[in-house]
C-alpha positions as YAML, in Angstrom:
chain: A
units: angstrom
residues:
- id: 1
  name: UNK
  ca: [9.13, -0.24, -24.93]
- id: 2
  name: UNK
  ca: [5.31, -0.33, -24.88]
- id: 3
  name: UNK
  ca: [2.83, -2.65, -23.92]
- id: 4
  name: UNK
  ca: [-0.80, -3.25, -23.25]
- id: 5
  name: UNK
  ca: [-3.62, -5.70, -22.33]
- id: 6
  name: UNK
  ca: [-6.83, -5.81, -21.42]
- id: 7
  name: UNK
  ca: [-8.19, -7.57, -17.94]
- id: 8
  name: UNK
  ca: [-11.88, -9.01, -18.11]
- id: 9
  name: UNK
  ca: [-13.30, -9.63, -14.71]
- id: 10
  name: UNK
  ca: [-16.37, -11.78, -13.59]
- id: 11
  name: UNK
  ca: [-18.67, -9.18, -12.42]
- id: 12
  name: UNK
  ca: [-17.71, -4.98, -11.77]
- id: 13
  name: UNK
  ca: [-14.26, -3.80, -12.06]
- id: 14
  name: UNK
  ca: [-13.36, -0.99, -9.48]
- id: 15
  name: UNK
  ca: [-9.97, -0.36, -10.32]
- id: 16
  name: UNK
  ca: [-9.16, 2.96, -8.35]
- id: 17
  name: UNK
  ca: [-10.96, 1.53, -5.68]
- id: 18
  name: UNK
  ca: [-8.38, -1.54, -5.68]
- id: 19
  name: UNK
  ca: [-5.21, 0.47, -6.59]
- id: 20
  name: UNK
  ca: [-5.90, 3.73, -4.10]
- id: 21
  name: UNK
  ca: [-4.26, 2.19, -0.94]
- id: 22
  name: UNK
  ca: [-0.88, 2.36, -2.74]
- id: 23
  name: UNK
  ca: [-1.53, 5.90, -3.04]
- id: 24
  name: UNK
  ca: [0.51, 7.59, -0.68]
- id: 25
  name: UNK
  ca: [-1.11, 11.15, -0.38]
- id: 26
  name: UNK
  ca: [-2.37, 13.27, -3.17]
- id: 27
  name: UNK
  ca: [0.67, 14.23, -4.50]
- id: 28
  name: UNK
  ca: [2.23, 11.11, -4.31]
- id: 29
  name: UNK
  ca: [5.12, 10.92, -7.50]
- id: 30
  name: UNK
  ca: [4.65, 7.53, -8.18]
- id: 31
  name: UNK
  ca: [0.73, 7.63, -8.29]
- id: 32
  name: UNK
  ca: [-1.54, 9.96, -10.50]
- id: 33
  name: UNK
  ca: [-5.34, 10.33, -10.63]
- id: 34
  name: UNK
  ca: [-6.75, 11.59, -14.19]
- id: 35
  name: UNK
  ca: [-9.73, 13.32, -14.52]
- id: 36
  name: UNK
  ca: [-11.52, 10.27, -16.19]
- id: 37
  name: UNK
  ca: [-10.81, 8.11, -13.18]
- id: 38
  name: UNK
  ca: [-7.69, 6.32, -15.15]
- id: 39
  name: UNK
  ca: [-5.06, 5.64, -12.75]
- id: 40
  name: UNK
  ca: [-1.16, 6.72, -13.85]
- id: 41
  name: UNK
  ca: [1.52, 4.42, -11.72]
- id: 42
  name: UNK
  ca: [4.61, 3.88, -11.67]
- id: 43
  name: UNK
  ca: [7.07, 1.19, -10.27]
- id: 44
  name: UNK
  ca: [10.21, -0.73, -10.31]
- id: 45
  name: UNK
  ca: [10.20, -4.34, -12.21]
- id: 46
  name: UNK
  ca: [13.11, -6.69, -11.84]
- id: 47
  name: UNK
  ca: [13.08, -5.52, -15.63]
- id: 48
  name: UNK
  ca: [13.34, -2.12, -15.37]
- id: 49
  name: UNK
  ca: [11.17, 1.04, -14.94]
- id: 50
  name: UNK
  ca: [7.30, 1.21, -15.85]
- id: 51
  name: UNK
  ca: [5.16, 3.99, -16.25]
- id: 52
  name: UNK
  ca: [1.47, 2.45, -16.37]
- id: 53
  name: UNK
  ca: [-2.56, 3.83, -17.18]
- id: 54
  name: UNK
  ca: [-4.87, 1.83, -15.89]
- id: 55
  name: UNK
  ca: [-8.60, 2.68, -16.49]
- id: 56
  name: UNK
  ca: [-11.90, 0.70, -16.38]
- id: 57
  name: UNK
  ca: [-12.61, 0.50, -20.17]
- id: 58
  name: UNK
  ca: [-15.92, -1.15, -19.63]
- id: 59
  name: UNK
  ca: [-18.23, -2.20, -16.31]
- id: 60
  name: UNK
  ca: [-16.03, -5.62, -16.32]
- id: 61
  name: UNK
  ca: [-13.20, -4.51, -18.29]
- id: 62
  name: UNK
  ca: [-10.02, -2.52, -17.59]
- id: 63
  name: UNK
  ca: [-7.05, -1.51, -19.66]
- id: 64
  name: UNK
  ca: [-4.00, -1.03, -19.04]
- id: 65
  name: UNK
  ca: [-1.16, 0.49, -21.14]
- id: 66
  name: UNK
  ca: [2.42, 0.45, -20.37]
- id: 67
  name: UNK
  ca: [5.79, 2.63, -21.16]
- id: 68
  name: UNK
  ca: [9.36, 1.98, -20.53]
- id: 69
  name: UNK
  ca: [11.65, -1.38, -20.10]
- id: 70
  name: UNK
  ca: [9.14, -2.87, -17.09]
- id: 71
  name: UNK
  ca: [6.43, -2.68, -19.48]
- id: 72
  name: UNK
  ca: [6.04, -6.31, -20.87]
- id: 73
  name: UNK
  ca: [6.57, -7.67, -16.64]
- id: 74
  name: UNK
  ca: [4.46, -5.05, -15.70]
- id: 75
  name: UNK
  ca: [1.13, -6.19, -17.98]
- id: 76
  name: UNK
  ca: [1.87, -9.96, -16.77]
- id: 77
  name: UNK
  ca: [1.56, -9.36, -13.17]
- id: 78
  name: UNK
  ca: [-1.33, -6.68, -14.19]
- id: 79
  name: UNK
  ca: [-4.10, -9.43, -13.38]
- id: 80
  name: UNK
  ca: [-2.88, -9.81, -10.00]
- id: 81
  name: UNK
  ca: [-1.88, -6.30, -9.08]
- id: 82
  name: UNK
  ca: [-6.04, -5.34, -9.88]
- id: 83
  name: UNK
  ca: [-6.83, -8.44, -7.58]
- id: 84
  name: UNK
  ca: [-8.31, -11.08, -10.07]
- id: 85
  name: UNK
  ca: [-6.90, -14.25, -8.08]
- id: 86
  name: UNK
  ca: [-8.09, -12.56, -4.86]
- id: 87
  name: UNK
  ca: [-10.51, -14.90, -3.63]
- id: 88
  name: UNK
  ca: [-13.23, -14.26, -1.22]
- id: 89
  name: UNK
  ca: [-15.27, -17.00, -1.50]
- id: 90
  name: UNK
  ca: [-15.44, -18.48, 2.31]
- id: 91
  name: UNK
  ca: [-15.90, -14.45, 3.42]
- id: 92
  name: UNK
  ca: [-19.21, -14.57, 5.30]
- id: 93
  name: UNK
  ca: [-18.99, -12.61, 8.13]
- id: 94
  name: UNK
  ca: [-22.13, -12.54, 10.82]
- id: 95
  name: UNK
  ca: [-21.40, -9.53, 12.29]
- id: 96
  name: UNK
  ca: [-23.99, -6.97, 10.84]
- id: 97
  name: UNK
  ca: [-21.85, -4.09, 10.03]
- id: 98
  name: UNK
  ca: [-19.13, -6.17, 8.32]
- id: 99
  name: UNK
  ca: [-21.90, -8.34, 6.17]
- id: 100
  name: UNK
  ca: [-23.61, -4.90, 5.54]
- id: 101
  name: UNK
  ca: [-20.26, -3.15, 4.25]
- id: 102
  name: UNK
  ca: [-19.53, -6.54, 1.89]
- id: 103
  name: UNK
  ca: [-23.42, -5.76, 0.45]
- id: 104
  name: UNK
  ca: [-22.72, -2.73, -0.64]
- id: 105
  name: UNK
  ca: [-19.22, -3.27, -1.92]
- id: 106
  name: UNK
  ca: [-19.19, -6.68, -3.17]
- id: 107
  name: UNK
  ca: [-16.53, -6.41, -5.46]
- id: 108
  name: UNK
  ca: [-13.94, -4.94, -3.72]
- id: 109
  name: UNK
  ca: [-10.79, -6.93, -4.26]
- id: 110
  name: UNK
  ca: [-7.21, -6.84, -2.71]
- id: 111
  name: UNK
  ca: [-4.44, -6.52, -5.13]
- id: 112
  name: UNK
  ca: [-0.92, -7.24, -5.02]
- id: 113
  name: UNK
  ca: [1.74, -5.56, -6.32]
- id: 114
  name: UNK
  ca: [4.57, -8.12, -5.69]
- id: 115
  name: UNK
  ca: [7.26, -5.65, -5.09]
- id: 116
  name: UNK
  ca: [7.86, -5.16, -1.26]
- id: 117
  name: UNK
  ca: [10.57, -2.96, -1.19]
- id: 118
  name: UNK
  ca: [8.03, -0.40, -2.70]
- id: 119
  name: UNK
  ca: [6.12, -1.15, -0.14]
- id: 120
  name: UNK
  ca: [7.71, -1.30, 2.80]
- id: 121
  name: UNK
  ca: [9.64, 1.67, 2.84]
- id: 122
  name: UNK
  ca: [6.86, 4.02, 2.54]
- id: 123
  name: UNK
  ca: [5.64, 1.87, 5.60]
- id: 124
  name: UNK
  ca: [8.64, 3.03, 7.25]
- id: 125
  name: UNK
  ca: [8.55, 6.50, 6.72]
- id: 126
  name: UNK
  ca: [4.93, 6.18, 8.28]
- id: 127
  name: UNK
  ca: [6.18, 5.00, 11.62]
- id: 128
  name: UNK
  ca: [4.87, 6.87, 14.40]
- id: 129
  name: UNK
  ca: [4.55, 10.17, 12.26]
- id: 130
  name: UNK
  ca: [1.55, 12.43, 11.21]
- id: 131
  name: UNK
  ca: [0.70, 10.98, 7.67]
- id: 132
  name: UNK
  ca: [1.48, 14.78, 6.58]
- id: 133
  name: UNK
  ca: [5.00, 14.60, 7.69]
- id: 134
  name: UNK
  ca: [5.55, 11.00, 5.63]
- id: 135
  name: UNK
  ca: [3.79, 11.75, 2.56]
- id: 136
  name: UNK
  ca: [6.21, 14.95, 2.32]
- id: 137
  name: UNK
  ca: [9.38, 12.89, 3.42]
- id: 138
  name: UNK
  ca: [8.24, 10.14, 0.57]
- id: 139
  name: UNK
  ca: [7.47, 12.66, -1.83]
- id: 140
  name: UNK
  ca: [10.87, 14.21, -1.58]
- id: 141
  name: UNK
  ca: [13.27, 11.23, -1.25]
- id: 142
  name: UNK
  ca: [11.54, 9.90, -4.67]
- id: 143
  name: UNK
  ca: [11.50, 12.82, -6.22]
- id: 144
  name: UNK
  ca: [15.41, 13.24, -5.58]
- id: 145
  name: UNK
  ca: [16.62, 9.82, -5.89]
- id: 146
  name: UNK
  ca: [13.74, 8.06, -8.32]
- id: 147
  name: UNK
  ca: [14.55, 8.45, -12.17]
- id: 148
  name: UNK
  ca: [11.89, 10.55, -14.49]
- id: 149
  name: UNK
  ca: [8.92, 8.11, -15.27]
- id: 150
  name: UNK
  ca: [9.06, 7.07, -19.01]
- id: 151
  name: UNK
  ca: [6.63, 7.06, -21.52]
- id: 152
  name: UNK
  ca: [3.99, 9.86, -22.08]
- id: 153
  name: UNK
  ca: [3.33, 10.49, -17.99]
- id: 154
  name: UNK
  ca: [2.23, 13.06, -16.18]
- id: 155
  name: UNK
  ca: [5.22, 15.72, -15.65]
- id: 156
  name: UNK
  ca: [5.32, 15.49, -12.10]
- id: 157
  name: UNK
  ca: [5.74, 11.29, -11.54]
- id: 158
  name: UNK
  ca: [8.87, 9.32, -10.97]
- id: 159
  name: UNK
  ca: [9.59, 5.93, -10.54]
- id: 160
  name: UNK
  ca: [11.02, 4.47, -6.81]
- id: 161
  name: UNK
  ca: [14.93, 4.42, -6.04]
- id: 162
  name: UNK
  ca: [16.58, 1.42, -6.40]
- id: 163
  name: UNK
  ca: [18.06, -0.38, -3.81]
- id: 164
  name: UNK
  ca: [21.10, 1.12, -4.42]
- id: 165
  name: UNK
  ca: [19.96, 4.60, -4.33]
- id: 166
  name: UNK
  ca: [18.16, 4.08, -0.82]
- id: 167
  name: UNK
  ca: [20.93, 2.51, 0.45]
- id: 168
  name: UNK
  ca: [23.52, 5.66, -0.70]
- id: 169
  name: UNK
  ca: [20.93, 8.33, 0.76]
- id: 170
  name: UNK
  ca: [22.95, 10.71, 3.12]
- id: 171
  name: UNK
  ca: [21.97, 11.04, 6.63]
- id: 172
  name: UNK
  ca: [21.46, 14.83, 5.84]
- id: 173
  name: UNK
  ca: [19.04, 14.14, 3.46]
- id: 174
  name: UNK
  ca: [17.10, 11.92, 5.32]
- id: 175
  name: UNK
  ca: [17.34, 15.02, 8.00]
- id: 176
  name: UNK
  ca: [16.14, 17.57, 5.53]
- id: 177
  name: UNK
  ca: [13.49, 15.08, 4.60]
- id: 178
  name: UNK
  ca: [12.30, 15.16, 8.36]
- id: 179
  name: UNK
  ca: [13.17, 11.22, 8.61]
- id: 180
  name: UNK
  ca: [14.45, 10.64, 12.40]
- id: 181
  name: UNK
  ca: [17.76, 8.64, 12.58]
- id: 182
  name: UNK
  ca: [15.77, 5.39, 13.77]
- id: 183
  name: UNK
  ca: [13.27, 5.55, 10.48]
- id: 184
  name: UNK
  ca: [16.60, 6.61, 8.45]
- id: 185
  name: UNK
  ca: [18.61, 3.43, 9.68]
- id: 186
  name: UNK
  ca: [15.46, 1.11, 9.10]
- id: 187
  name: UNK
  ca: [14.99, 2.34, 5.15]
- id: 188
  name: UNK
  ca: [18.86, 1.67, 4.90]
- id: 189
  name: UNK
  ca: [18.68, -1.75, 6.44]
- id: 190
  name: UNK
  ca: [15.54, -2.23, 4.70]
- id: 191
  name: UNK
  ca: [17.58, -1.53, 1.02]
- id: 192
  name: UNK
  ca: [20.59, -3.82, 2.13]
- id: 193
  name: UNK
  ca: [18.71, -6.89, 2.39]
- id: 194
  name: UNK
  ca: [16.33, -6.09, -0.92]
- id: 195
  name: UNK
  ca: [17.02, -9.00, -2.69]
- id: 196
  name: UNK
  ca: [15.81, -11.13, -0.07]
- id: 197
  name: UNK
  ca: [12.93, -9.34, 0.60]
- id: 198
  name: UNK
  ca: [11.99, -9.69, -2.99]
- id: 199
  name: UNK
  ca: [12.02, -13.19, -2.30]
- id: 200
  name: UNK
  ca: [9.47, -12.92, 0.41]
- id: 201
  name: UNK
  ca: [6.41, -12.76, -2.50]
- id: 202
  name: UNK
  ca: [6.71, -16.38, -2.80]
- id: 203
  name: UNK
  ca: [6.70, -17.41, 0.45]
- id: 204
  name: UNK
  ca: [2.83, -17.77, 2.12]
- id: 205
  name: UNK
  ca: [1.78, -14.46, 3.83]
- id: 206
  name: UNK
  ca: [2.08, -15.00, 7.41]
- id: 207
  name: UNK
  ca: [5.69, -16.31, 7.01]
- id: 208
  name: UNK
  ca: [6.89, -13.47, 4.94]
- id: 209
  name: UNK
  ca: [5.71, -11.00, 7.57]
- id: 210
  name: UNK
  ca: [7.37, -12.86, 9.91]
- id: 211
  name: UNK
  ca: [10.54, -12.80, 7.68]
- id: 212
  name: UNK
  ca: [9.87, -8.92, 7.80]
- id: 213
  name: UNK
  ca: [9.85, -8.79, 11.49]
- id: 214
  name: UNK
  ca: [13.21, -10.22, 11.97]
- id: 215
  name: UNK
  ca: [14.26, -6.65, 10.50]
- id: 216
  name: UNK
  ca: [15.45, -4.24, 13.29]
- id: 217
  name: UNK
  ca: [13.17, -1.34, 13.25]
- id: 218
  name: UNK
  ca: [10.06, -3.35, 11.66]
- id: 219
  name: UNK
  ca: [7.46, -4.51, 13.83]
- id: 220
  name: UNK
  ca: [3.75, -5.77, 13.45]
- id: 221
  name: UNK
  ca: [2.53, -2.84, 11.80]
- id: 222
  name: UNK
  ca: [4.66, -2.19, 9.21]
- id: 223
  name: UNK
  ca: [5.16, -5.70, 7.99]
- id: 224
  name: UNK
  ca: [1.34, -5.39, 7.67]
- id: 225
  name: UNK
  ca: [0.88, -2.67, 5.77]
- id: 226
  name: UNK
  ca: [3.54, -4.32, 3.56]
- id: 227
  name: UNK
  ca: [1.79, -7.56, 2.90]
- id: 228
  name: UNK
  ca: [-1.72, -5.73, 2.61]
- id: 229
  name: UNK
  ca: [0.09, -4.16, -1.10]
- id: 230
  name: UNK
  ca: [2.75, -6.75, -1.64]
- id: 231
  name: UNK
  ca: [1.14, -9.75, -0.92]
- id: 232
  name: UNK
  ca: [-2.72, -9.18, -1.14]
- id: 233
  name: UNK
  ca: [-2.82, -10.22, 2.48]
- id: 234
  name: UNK
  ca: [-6.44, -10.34, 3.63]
- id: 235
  name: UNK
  ca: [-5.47, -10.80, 6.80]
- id: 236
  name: UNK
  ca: [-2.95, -8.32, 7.86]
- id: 237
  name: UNK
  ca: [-4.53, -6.44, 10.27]
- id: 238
  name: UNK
  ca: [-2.57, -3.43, 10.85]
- id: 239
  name: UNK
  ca: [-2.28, -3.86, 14.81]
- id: 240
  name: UNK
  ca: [-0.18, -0.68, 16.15]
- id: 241
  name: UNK
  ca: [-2.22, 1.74, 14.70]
- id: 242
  name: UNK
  ca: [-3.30, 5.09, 16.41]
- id: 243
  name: UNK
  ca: [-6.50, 5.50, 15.04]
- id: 244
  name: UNK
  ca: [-7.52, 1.77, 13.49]
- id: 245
  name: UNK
  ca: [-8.53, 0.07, 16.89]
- id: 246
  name: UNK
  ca: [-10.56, 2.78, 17.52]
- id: 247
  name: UNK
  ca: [-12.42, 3.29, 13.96]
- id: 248
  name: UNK
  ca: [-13.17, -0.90, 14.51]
- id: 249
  name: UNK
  ca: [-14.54, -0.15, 18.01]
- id: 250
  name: UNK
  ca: [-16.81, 3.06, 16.88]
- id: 251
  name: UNK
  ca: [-17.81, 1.48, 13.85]
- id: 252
  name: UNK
  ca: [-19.04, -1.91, 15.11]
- id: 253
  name: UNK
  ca: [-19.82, -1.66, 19.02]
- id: 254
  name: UNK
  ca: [-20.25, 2.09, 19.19]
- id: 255
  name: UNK
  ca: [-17.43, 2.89, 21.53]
- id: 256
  name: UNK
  ca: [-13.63, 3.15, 20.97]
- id: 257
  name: UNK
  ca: [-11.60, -0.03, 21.75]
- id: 258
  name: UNK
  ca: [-7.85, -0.40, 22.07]
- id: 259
  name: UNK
  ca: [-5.51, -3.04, 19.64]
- id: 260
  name: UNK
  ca: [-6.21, -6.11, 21.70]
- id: 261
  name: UNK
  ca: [-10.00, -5.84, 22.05]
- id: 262
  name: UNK
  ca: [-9.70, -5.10, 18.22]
- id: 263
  name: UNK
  ca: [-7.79, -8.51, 17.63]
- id: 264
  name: UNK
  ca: [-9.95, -10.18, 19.77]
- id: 265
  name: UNK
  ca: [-13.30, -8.78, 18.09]
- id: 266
  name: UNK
  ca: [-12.16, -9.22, 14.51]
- id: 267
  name: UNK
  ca: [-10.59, -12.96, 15.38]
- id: 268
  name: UNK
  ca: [-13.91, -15.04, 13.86]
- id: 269
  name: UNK
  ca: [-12.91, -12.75, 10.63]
- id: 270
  name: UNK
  ca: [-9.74, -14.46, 10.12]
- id: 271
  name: UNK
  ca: [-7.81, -14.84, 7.92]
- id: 272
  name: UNK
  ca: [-9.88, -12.07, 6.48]
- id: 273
  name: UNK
  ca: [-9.15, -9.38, 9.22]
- id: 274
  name: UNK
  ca: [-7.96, -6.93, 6.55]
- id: 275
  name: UNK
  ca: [-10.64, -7.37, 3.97]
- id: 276
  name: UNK
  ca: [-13.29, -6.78, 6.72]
- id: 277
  name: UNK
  ca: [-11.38, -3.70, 7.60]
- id: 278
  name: UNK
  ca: [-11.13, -2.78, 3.85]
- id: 279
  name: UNK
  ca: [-14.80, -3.13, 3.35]
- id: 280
  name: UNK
  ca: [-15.61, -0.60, 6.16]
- id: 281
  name: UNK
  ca: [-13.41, 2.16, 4.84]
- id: 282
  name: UNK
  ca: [-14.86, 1.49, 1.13]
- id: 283
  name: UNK
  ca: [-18.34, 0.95, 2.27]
- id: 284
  name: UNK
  ca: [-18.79, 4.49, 3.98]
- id: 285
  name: UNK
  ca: [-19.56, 2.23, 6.73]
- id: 286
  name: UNK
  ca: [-16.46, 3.26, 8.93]
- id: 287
  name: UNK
  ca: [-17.19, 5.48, 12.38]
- id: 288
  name: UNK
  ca: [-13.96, 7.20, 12.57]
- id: 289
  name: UNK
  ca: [-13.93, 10.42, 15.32]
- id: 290
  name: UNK
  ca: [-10.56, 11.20, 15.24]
- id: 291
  name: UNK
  ca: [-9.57, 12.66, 19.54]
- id: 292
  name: UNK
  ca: [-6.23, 13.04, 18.13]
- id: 293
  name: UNK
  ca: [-3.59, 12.66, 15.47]
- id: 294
  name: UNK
  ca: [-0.36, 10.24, 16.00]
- id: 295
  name: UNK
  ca: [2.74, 12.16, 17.73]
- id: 296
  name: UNK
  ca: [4.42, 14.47, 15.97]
- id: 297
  name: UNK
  ca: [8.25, 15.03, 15.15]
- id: 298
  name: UNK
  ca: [10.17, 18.39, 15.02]
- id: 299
  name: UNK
  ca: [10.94, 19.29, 11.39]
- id: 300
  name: UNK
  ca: [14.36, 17.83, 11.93]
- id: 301
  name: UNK
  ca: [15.27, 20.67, 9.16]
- id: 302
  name: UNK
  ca: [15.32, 23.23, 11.25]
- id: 303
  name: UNK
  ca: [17.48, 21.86, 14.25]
...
């Protein structure tokens, strides 16, 4: 099955620079960079599989073509997924760096994708890990236990378990995957209670991460890196996070803060904490020293 559509916007279209936070490391199997700057992704519809290219076609025009049984749901939620409903109307921050970052990048828009499974167990498998060690883990579950990407793809993508298939994952392969027990239990738990979570897309944003924190083994920070790619949430700030508090701190006072000095300085932002955050990271705005990396694990392969 194959289908396409076009997406005009009112102003530039910056397509990678909407899809790239579902991008989960450069060798990511369900993401794909070409050469021309089209973007290859793949995904699980309540349809079926989808293989999709997304490119910028002109300054305020993208296309989008789609492969496989998802296709047709796929190009209907394309509008949202590149962030055309995202509306940032009432953004107008006063604090200098912040207004200076949404200068320079004044069409940046938040996307949703509207699956959260998709996104939350990535999330998981980025608890409290070096990025390294969950970009691996997710690159090896999918590529084990997602399907072969249909359509003309790249050779190397797949497309996300089902529910079913993270749920049936062995506890040795979570433990050749380098997944700890705790992270292991949480993707399971995660996968048993899909259908609901699925749900969560039409509930408003704070209340679905809420609904998401009710989960044993997903706190604050997970549930929002979840809604920032399910839901579009502007305003999940991603409080837990080794390095973010600190980025924040160097980039707007000039000195490392910790998560509640963040919260507190970014609270006149609200409910556009994440965009603000968003806009420093695209702007080339962000201060970022990194003193150290989050903890590591023991490659749990080799115990």
């Amino acid at each position: 099955m194959h289908s396409s559509a076009s997406v005009v916007f009112d102003g530039p279209a910056s397509p990678g620079l909407t899809l790239s936070p579902l991008r989960r490391g450069r060798a990511d199997p369900c993401y794909h960079d070409d050469a021309d700057g089209a973007v290859w992704r793949t995904s699980l519809m309540r349809s079926g599989p989808v293989t999709a290219r997304i490119g910028r076609a002109a300054p305020d025009t993208v296309d989008c073509e789609a492969w496989g049984p998802g296709a047709a749901e796929f190009v209907d939620t394309l509008p949202a997924l590149l962030g055309v409903d995202d509306d940032a109307s009432a953004f107008r921050p006063a604090e200098p760096t912040i207004a200076a970052a949404l200068r320079r990048v004044p069409h940046l828009r938040l996307g949703r994708t509207g699956r959260v499974l998709e996104a939350l167990i990535p999330a998981v498998l980025e608890q409290r890990v070096y990025g390294s060690d969950a970009r691996r883990a997710w690159r090896r579950l999918v590529t084990r236990y997602g399907t072969p990407a249909p359509g003309p793809a790249p050779a190397h993508l797949r497309v996300p378990p089902t529910a079913e298939a993270w749920r049936r994952i062995p506890s040795w392969e979570f433990h050749l995957a380098n997944v700890d027990p705790g992270r292991a239990r949480t993707v399971v738990g995660c996968a048993q209670r899909a259908d609901a979570l699925e749900r969560l897309v039409s509930r408003p944003a704070e209340a679905a991460r809420a609904a998401m924190m009710s989960l044993p083994g997903v706190g604050e920070w997970t549930a929002a890196e979840t809604a920032q790619r399910a839901f579009g949430d502007a305003d999940a700030l991603s409080v837990g996070d080794y390095h973010l508090a600190k980025m924040v701190g160097w980039s707007l006072l000039g000195h490392p803060i910790d998560d509640p000095a963040m919260v507190e300085l970014l609270a006149p932002m609200a409910p556009h904490r994440h965009r603000a955050v968003r806009l420093l990271e695209a702007s080339g705005l962000a201060v970022n020293p990194r003193f150290g990396p989050r903890v590591p694990i023991p490659n749990l392969a080799e115990l």
